[in-house]
C-alpha distance (Angstrom), angle and dihedral (degrees) to the residues before:
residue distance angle dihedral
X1 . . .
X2 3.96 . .
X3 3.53 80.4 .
X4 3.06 110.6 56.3
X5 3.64 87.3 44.1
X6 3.81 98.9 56.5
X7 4.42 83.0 49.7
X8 4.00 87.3 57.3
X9 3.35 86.8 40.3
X10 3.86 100.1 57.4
X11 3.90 92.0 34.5
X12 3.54 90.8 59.1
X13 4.01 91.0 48.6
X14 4.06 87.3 46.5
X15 3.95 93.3 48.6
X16 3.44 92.1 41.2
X17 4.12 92.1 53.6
X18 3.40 89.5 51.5
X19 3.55 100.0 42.8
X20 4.57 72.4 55.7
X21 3.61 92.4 46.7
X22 4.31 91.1 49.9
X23 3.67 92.2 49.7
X24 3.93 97.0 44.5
X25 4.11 88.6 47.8
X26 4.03 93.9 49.1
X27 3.95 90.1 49.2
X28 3.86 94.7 47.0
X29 4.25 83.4 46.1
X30 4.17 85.4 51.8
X31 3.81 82.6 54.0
X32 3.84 95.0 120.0
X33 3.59 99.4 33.9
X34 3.73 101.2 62.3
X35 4.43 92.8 38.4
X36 4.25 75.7 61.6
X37 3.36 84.7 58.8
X38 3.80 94.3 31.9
X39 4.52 89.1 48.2
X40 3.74 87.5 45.5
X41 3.72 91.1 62.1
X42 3.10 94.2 36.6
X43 3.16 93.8 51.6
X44 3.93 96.7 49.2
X45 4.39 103.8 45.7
X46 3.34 105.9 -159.0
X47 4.19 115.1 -176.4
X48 3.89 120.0 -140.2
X49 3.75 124.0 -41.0
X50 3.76 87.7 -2.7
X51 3.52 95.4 91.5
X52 3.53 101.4 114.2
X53 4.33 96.6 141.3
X54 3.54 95.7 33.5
X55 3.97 89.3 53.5
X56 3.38 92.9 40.8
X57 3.73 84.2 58.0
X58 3.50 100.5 53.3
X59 3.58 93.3 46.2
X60 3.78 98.8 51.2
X61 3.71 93.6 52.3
X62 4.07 92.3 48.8
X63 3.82 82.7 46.5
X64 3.96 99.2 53.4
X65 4.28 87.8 44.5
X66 3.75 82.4 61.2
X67 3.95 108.3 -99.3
X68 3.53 128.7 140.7
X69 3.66 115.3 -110.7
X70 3.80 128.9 -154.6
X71 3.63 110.7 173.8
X72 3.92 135.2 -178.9
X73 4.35 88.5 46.5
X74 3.41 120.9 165.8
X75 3.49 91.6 20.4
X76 3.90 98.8 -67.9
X77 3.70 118.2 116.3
X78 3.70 96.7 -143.1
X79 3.92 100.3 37.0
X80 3.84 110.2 97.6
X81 3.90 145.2 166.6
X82 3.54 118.2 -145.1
X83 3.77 114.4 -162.5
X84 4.13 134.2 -159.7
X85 3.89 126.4 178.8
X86 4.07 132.5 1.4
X87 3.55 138.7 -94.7
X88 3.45 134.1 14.1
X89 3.48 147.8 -5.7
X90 3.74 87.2 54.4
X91 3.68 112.2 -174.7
X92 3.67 126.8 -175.0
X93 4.26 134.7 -154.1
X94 3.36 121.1 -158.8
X95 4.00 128.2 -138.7
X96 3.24 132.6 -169.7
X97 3.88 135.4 -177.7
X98 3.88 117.1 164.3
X99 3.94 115.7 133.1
X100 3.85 135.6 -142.6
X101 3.49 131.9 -108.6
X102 3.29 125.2 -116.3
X103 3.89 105.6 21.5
X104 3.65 109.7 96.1
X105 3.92 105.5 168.5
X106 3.55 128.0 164.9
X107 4.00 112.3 -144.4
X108 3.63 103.0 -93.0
X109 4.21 125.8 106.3
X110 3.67 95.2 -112.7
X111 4.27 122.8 69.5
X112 3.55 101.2 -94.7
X113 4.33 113.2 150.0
X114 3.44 126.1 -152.0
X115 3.22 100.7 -154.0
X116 3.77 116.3 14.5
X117 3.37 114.2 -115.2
X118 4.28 94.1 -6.8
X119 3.81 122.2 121.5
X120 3.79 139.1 -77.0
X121 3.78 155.7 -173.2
X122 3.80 93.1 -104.5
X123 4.30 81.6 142.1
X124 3.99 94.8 47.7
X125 3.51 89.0 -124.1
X126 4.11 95.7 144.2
X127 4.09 72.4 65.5
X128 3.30 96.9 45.2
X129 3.74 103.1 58.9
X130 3.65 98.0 36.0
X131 4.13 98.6 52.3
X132 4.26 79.4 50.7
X133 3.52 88.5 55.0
X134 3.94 96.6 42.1
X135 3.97 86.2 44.9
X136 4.17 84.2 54.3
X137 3.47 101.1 48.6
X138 3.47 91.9 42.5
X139 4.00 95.7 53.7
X140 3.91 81.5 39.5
X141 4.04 88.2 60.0
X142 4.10 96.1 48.4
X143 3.64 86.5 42.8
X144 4.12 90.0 61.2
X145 3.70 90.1 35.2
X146 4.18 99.6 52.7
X147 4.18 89.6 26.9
X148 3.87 89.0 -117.4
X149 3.25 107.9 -174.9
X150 4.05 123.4 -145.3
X151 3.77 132.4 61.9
X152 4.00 146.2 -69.8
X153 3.38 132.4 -167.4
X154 3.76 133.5 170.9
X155 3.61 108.6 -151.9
X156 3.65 113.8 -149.8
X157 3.15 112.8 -136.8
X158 4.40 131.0 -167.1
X159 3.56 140.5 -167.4
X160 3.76 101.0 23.5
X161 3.62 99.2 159.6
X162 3.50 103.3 73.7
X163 3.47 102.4 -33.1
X164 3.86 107.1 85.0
X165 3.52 109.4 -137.3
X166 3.97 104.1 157.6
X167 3.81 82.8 55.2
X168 3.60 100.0 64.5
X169 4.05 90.0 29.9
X170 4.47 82.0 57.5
X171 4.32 88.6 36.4
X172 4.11 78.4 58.5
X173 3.58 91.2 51.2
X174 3.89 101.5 -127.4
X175 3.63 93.3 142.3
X176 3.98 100.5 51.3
X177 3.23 91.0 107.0
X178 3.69 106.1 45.6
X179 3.89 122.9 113.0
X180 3.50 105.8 -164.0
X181 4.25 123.8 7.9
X182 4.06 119.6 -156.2
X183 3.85 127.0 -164.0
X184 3.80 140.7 152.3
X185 3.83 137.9 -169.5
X186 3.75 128.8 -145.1
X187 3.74 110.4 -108.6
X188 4.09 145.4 149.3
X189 3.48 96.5 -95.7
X190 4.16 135.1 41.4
X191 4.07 116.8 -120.0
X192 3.43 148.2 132.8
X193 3.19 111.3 -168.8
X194 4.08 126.0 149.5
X195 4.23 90.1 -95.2
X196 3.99 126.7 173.6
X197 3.68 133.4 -148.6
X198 3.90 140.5 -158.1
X199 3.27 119.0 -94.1
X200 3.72 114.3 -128.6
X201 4.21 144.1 -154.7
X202 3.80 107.7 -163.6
X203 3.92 112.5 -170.5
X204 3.74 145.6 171.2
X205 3.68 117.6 -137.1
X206 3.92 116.1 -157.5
X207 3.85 122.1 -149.7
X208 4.01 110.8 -166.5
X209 3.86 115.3 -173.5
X210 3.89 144.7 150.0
X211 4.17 117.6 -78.6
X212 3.72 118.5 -145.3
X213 3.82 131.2 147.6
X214 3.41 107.8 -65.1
X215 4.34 91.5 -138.0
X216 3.52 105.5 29.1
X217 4.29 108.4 44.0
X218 3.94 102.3 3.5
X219 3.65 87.6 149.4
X220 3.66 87.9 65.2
X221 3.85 83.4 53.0
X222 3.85 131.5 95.1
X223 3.30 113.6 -179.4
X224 3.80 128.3 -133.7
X225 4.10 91.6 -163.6
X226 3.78 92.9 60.6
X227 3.54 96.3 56.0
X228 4.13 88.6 51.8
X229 3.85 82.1 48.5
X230 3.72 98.2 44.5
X231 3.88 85.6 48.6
X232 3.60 87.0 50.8
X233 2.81 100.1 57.4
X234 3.46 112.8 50.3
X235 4.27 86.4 49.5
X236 3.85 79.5 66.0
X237 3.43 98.1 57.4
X238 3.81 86.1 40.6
X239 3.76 82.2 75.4
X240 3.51 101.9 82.4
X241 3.87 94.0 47.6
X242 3.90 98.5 58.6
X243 3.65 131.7 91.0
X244 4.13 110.5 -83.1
X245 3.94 91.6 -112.4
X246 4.55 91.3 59.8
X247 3.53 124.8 123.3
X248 3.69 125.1 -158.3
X249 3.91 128.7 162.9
X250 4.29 127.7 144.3
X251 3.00 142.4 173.1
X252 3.60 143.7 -137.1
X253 3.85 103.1 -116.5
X254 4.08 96.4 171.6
X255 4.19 126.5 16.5
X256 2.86 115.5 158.3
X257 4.07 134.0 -57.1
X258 4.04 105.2 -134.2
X259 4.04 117.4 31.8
X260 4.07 78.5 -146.3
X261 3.38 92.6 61.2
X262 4.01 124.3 72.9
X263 3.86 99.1 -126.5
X264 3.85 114.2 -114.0
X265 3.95 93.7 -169.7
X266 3.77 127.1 29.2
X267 4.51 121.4 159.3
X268 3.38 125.4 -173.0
X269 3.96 123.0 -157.6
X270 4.03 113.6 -140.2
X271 3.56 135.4 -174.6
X272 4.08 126.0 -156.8
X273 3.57 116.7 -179.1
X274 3.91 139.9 159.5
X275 3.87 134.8 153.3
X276 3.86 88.1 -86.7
X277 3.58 129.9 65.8
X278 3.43 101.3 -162.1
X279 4.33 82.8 55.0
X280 3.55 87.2 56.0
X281 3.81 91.9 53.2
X282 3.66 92.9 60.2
X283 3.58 101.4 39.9
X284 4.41 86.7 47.1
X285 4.27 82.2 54.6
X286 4.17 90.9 53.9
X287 4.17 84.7 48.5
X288 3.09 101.8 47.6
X289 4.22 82.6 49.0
X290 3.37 85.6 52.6
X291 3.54 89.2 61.4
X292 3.27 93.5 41.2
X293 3.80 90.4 60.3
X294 3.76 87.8 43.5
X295 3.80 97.2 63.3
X296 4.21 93.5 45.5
X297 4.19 93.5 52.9
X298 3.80 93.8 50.3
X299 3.92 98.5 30.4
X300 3.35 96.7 -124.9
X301 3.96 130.2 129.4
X302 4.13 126.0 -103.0
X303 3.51 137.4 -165.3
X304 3.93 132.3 153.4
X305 3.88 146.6 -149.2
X306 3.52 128.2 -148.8
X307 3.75 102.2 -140.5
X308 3.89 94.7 -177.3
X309 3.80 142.7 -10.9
X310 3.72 133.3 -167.9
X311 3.62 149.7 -179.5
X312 4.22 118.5 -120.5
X313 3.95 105.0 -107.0
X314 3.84 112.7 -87.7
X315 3.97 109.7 -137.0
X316 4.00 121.4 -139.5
X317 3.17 109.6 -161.0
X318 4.12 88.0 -169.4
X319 3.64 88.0 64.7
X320 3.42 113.4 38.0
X321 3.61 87.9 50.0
X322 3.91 93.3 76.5
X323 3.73 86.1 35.6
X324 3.58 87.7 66.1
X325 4.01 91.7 36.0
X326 3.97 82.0 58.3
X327 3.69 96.7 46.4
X328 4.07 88.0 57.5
X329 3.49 92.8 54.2
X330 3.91 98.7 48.2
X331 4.04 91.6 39.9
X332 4.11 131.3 -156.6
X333 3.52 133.6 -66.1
X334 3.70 123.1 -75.0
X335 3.12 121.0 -158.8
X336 4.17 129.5 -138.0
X337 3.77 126.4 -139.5
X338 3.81 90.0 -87.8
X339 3.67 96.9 45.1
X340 3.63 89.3 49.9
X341 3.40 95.4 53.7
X342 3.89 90.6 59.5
X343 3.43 92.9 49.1
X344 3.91 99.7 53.3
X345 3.68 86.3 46.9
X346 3.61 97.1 51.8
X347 4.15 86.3 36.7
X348 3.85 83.8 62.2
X349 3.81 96.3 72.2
X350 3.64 98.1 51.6
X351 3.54 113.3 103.6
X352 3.68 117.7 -155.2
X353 3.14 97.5 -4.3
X354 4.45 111.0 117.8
X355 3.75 97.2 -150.3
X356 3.87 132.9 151.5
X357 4.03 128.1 -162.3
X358 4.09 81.5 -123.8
X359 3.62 90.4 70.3
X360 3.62 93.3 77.6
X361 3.56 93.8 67.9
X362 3.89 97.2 46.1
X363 4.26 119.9 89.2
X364 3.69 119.0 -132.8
X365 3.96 121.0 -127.1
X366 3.69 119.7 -86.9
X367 3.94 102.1 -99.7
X368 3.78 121.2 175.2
X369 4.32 102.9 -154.0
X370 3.92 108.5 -166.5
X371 3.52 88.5 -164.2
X372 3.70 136.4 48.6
X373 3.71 140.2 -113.9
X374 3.46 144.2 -171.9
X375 4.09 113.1 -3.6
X376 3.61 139.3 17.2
X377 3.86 130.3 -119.1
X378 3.75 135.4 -168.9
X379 3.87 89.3 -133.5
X380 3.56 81.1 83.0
X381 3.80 94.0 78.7
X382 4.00 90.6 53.7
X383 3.63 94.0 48.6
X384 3.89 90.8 52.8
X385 4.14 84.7 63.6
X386 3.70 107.1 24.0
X387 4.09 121.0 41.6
X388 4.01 92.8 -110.5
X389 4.19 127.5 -170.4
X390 3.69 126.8 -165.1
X391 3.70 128.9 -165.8
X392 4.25 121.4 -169.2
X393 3.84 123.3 -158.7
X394 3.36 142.0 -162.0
X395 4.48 100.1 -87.3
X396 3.76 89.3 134.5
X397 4.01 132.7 61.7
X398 4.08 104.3 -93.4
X399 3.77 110.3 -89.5
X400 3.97 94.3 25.6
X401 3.79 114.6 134.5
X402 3.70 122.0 -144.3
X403 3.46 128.1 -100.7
X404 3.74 93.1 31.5
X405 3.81 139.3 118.2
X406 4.36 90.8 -103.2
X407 4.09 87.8 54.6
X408 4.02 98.7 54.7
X409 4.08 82.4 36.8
X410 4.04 91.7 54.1
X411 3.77 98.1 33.6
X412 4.24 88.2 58.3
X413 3.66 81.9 62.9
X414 3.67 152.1 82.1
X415 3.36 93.3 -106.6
X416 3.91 92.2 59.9
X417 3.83 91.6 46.5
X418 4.11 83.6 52.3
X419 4.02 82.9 57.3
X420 3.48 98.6 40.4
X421 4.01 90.4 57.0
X422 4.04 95.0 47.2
X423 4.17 82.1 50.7
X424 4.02 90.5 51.5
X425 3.80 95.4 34.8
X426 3.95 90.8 51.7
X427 4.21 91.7 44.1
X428 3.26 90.8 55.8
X429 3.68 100.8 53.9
X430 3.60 88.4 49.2
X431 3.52 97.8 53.2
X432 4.15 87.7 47.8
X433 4.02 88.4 53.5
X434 3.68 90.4 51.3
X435 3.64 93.1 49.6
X436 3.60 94.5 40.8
X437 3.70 88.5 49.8
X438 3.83 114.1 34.3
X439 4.24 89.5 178.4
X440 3.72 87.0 76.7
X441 3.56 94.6 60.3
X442 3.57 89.2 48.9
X443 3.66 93.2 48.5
X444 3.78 93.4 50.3
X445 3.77 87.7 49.0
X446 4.17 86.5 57.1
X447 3.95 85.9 53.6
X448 3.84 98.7 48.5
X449 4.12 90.2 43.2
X450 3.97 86.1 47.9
X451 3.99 95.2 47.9
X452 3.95 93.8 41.8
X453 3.45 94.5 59.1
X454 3.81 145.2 -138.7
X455 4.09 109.0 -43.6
X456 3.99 98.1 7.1
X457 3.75 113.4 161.1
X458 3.82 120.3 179.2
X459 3.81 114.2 -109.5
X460 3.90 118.8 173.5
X461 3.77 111.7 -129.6
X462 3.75 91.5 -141.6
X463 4.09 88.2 61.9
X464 3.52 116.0 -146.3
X465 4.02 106.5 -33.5
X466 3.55 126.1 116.6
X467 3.17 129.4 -98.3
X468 4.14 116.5 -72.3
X469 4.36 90.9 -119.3
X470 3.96 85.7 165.0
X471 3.59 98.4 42.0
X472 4.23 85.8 113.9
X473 3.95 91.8 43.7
């Protein structure tokens, strides 16, 4: 009896590396098809909820592999959840592909804009959402092939930068039923380790006053600017009254348009963030006292907008696990003679930075970091109800930062495409594990109940308002 058991034991490990090996070889063969898709957005920035062609896109190629589309959810015309198979598991991959303003770039290692001032993929995010659709139709293909039975969706999802979408798309509840969700992000490096994230309240404060001329009646004046300033001010001070790990920074979005003229409208645009959400609540309540305060000492009127609101990332260490596992097997970028001429260019300009163009093709450590670092992301509010892993890979030069110049340059090229494939290549194998082996979904499930803690019950930190579909305009 043992075995036979150890012979279905290595058979099933044998069919299921080949079953591996046959997905891996038909993505690398859809190479050029999906960096089309991947130049065409590229090609095409379009910022958050204005994604109309890029969505479009993405949709029409999940369509013509087979899925089911539904498109405009959560009331956002370019969000959408595209659906193959029946039953559970059901297990969902994210995409995103919203540009940034202001970082035009044409795909060379020197600054060169294409159009001056105009957007950009300075996140990779024309990468992003086509390696999650690859990844889908690819597990949607073995699924046909082996008659696996369960469900995949790729959830598309807009307006990361800033704009929230995956919040409103979770607030909707289109991922209730969802055992396990996958994502990645383009990046200098390639891991997947269980990572964290601040959670974040981004808001607009409005300043209304009285114009007059600014030398000849200021008395009559009351000036719009000084309550931004007085506001300001005070979230300065605020600084040395928060716990060590906050985050604050604004802007000043409108001040004025004449220094003659007393300003009648000024906004500022602020950011609080920390690796706890329920932190950030109660530091957002003393700003938006602040502002409060602000608008009584210079007499004028205030009022605010939450533009967007998320949770920190929550890690599962379940998950990411065979993420990582995955990313092994598929491997980093290596560059040819071409690409690596690029990259030492583009290395050249980094100052203080000890990078080589090998570095792309190594894989980082599994790490599990409790608490987040650096930048905030509106996955955060899926992986609060559905265990969620993310992987990054190497779709930018080593040592490039994102939303810069270098990462629209890079991700125009081969070497993003390279990245883009490990990414799609690596969700794919993860989603075939999961489906292959429902009990880690259900283990990942015991780790997200265990770190959300006794009584949690979702609550979107942007309330109940829709979402902000001209916050770009």
């Amino acid at each position: 009896m043992k075995k036979v058991s150890l012979t279905f034991t290595f058979l099933f490990s044998f069919f299921g590396l080949m079953a591996q090996e046959e997905v891996i070889q038909k993505l690398e063969s859809s190479k050029d098809f999906y960096a089309n898709i991947a130049q065409q957005i590229w090609s095409n920035p379009e910022l958050g909820y204005l994604e109309t062609e890029s969505s479009a896109l993405l949709q029409k190629t999940l369509a013509d592999a087979g899925f089911t589309v539904k498109t405009g959810v959560a009331e956002i015309p370019t969000a959408f959840v595209a659906e193959f198979g029946s039953g559970m598991p059901v297990i969902g991959i994210m995409a995103e592909f919203d540009a940034l303003p202001g970082v035009s770039q044409d795909a060379v290692p020197f600054p060169k804009p294409l159009v001056e001032g105009g957007a950009g993929h300075a996140c990779g995010h024309h990468l992003f959402g086509t390696a999650s659709v690859a990844a889908g139709i690819a597990v949607k293909e073995w699924m046909e092939t082996n008659g696996i039975e369960g469900t995949i969706r790729v959830f598309g999802t807009p307006a990361e930068e800033g704009g929230g979408g995956k919040v409103y798309m979770a607030r909707a509840g289109l991922v209730d039923d969802v055992d396990a969700m996958l994502h990645w992000h383009p990046s200098s490096r390639n891991n997947a380790g269980a990572n964290s994230s601040l959670a974040n309240i981004s808001t607009k404060f409005r300043f209304y006053g009285v114009a007059s001329h600014a030398a000849a009646a200021p008395e009559r004046g009351k000036s719009a600017l000084d309550g931004v300033e007085a506001m300001n001010f005070m979230v300065n001070l605020m600084r040395e009254h928060v716990p060590q790990e906050t985050r604050m920074h604004y802007v000043i979005t409108r001040g004025g348009e004449a220094p003659n003229v007393v300003p009648a409208f000024a906004e500022s645009y602020h950011y609080v963030r920390h690796p706890d959400a329920e932190v950030v609540k109660e530091i957002f309540q003393k700003m938006v006292a602040a502002a409060e305060g602000a608008a009584q000492g210079t007499q004028t009127r205030m009022e605010f907008e939450i533009i967007n609101g998320v949770y920190n990332l929550m890690p599962n260490e379940t998950l990411a696990r065979v993420m990582h596992k995955n990313l092994e097997t598929v491997g980093g970028v290596k560059y040819d003679p071409e690409e690596l001429k690029f990259a030492e260019e583009m290395i050249e300009g980094f100052e203080g930075i000890d990078v080589s163009p090998a570095d792309a093709e190594k894989i980082d450590p599994f790490m599990v970091r409790e608490k987040g670092t650096g930048g905030s992301t509106d996955v955060g509010d899926i992986s609060w109800l559905v265990p969620t892993a993310g992987l990054g890979t190497a779709t930018w030069v080593p040592g490039t930062s994102a939303h810069t110049w270098q990462a629209v340059a890079a991700g125009g090229t081969s070497i993003g495409i390279k990245g883009m494939m490990v990414a799609a290549k690596t969700l794919a194998l993860t989603a075939m594990d999961v489906f292959k082996n429902p009990e880690i979904a259900d283990k990942a499930k015991e780790e997200l109940t265990k770190r959300q803690g006794e009584g949690f019950d979702y609550e979107a930190l942007v309330g109940d308002r829709k979402a902000p579909l001209d916050y770009r305009k």
